[in-house]
C-alpha positions as CSV (number, residue, x, y, z in Angstrom):
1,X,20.4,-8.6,3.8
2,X,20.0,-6.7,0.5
3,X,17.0,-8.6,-0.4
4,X,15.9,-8.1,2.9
5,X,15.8,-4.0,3.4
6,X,14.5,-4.0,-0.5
7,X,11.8,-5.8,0.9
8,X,11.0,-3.1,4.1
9,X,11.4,-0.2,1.4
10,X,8.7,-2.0,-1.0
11,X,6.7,-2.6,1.9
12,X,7.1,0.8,3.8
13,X,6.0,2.6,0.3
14,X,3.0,0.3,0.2
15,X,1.5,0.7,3.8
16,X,2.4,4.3,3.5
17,X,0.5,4.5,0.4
18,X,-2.2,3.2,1.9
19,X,-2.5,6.2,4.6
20,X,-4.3,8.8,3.7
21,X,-5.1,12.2,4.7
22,X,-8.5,11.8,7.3
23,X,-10.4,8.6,7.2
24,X,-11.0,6.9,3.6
25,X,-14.6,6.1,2.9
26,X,-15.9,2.7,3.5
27,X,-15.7,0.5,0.4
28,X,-17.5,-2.8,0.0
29,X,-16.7,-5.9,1.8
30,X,-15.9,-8.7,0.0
31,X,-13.1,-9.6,-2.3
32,X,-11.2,-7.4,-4.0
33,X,-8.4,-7.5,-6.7
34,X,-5.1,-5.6,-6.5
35,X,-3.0,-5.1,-9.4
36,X,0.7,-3.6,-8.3
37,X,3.2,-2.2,-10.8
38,X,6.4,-1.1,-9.3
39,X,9.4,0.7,-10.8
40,X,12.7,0.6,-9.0
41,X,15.3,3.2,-9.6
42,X,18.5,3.2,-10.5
43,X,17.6,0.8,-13.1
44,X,14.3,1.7,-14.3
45,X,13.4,-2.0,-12.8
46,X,9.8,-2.9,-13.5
47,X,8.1,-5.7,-12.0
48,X,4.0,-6.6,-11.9
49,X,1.5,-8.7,-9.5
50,X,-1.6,-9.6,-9.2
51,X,-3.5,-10.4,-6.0
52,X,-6.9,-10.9,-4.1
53,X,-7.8,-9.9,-0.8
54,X,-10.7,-10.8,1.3
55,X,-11.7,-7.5,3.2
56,X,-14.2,-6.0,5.6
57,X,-14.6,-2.6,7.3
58,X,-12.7,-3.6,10.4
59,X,-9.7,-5.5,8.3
60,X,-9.5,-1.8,6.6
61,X,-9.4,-0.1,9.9
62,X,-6.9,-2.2,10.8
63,X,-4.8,-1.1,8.1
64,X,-5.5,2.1,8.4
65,X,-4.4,2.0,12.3
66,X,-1.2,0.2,10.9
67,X,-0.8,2.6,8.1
68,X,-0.7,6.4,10.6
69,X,1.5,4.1,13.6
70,X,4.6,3.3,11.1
71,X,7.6,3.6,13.3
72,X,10.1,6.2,12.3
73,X,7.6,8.2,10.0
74,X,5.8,11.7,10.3
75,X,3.3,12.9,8.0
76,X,4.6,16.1,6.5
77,X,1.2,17.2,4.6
78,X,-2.5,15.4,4.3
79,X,-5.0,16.6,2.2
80,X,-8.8,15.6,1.1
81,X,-10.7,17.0,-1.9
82,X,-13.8,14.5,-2.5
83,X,-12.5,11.5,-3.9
84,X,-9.1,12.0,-3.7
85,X,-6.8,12.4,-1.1
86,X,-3.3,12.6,-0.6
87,X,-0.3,12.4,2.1
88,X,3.2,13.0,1.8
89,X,5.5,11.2,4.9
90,X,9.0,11.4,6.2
91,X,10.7,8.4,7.4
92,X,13.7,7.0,8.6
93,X,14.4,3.0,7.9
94,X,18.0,2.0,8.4
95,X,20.0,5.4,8.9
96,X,18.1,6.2,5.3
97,X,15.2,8.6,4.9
98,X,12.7,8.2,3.0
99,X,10.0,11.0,1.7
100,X,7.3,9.8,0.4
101,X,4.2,11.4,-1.6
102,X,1.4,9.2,-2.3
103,X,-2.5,9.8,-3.7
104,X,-5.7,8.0,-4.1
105,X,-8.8,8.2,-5.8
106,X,-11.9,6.4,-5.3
107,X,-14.4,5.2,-7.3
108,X,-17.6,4.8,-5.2
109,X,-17.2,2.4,-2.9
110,X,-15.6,-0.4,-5.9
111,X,-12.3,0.9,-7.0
112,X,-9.6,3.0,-5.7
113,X,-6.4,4.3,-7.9
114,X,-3.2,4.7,-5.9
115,X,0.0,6.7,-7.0
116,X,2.8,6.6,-4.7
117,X,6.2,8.1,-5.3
118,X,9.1,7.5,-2.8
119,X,12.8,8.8,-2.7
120,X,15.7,7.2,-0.4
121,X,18.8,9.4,0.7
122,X,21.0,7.7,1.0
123,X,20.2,4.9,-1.0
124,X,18.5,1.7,0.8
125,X,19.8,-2.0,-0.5
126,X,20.6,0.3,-3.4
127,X,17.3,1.8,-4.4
128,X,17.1,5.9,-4.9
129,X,13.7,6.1,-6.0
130,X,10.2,4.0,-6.4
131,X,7.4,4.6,-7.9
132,X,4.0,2.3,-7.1
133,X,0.9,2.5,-8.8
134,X,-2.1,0.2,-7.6
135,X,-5.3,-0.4,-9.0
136,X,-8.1,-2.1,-6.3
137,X,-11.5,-3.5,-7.7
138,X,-14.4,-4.9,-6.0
139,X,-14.6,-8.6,-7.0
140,X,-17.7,-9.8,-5.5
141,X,-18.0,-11.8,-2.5
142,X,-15.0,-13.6,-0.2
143,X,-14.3,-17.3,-1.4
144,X,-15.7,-19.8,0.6
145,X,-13.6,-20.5,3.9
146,X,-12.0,-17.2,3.2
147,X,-11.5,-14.6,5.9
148,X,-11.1,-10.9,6.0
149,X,-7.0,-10.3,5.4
150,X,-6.5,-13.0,2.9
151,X,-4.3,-12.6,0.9
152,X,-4.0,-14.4,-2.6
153,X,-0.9,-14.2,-4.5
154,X,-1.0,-14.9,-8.6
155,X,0.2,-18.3,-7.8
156,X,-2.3,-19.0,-5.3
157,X,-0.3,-18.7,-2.0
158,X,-2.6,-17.4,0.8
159,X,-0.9,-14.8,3.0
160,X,-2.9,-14.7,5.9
161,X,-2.4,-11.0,6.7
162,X,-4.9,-10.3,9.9
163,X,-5.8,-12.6,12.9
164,X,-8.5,-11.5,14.2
């Protein structure tokens, strides 16, 4: 069970993250690579991926759509300023709630630089605080057979994230 709501908190940071005040600009279709580093408080816990994903503008729509219909959350403040913009949510997940102040950058339409920063009162599956930083780079084009939502793990497991 632990293991479990450690999961939801990782994940609810990450599609939170993701939302952003007003629509995002469009970024190239194709693949793109993710790398995650993700510190864990109490603990100071740092762990790192790597990962591919096979996108397109309506797979990012879709995650956008997901991202502003999170159950239990309310966006507190959304801003925009060029490249950058930035949200700050308030949710509930298991009788905790969690705030949650995240920005991104973009690079053109080839990078994107995210800084999330979470904090859980009460504590969920013993977590306080997370911090996430992701850095997305166009790759080039989708691998064969590959479809938008992809997902490819460092070890080569394909998460297939979107049926479309």
């Amino acid at each position: 069970m632990t293991k479990v709501l450690g999961f939801a908190a990782a994940s609810l940071v990450l599609v939170v993250g993701m939302a952003v005040a007003g629509d995002p600009p469009d970024v190239k279709e194709g693949l793109w690579s993710i790398h995650r580093l993700t510190i864990e408080n109490p603990g100071n816990k740092k762990s790192e991926n790597t990962s591919t994903i096979c996108r397109n503008h309506a797979y990012d729509q879709h995650v956008l759509a997901l991202s502003k219909n999170v159950k239990g959350c309310t966006a507190i403040n959304q801003s925009s300023e060029g490249s950058k913009y930035s949200e700050e949510m308030r949710c509930v997940v298991a009788n905790t709630v969690v705030v949650t102040k995240g920005t991104t950058t973009y690079s053109g339409d080839a990078a994107a630089h995210a800084e999330t920063h979470a904090t859980y009162t009460p504590a969920l599956a013993g977590m306080t605080e997370m911090t996430m930083i992701v850095d997305q780079r166009y790759a080039g084009s989708c691998p064969p057979g590959a479809q938008p939502g992809d997902l490819t793990t460092a070890d080569g497991r394909v998460n297939h994230l979107w049926k479309h």
